[in-house]
N, C-alpha and C positions, 0 to 999 in steps of 0.2 A: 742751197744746192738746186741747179735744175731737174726739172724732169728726167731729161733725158742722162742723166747721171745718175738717176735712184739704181738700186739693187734691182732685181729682178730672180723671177723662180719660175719653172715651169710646174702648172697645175699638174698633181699627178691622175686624176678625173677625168679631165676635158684636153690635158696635152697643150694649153695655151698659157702663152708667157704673162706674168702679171706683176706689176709693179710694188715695190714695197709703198706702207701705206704707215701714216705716224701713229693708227691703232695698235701698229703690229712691231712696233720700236721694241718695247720690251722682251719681245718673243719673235723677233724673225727668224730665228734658228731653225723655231717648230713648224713655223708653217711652210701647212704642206700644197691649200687649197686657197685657189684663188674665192671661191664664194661660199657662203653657207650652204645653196644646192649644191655644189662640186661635195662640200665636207657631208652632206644626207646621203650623194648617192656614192661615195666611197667604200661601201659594205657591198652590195652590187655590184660593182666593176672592178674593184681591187681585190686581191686574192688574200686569204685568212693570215694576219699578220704573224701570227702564234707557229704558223708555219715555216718561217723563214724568207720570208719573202724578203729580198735585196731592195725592192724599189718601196717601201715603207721606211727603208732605212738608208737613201740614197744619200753616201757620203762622196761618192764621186772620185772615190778612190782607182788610180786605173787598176791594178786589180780587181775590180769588179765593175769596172764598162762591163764587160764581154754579158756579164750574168746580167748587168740593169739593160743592157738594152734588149737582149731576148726577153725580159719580165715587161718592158714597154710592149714589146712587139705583140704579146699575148696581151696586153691589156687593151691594144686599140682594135685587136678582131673580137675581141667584149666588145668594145663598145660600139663595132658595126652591128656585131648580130643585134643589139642590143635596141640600139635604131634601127635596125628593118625590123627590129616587133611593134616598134610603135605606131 
């Protein structure tokens, strides 16, 4: 298979697309982060899963577009304020 045919996910951390990898063959369902830092700083920018958050649990169902992409859109003004502290 080529590259440009692998799978593909968008990180839900960083918001960049990342290709499947043959580490992650037996579990690409689960993964959610394209890197180890993306997966450290998930606690910090992602909101308390236990709460219900849609986008922890992103099935892509249309049914809940509407609720994942306001939960994106909160997640990327985290992660501006987040970078102007640094």
């Amino acid at each position: 298979m080529k590259k440009s045919q692998l799978p593909s996910k968008i990180c839900l951390v960083c918001l960049r697309p990342f290709n499947w990898r043959k580490k992650w063959q037996k579990d690409w369902q689960n993964v959610k982060y394209c890197s180890k830092r993306c997966a450290g700083e998930r606690k910090a920018i992602l909101p308390n899963p236990s709460e219900g958050s849609d986008v922890e649990h992103a099935n892509l169902r249309p049914d809940k577009l509407s609720s994942i992409n306001t939960s994106i859109d909160q997640i990327m003004a985290i992660q501006t304020v987040n970078r102007s502290k640094r």
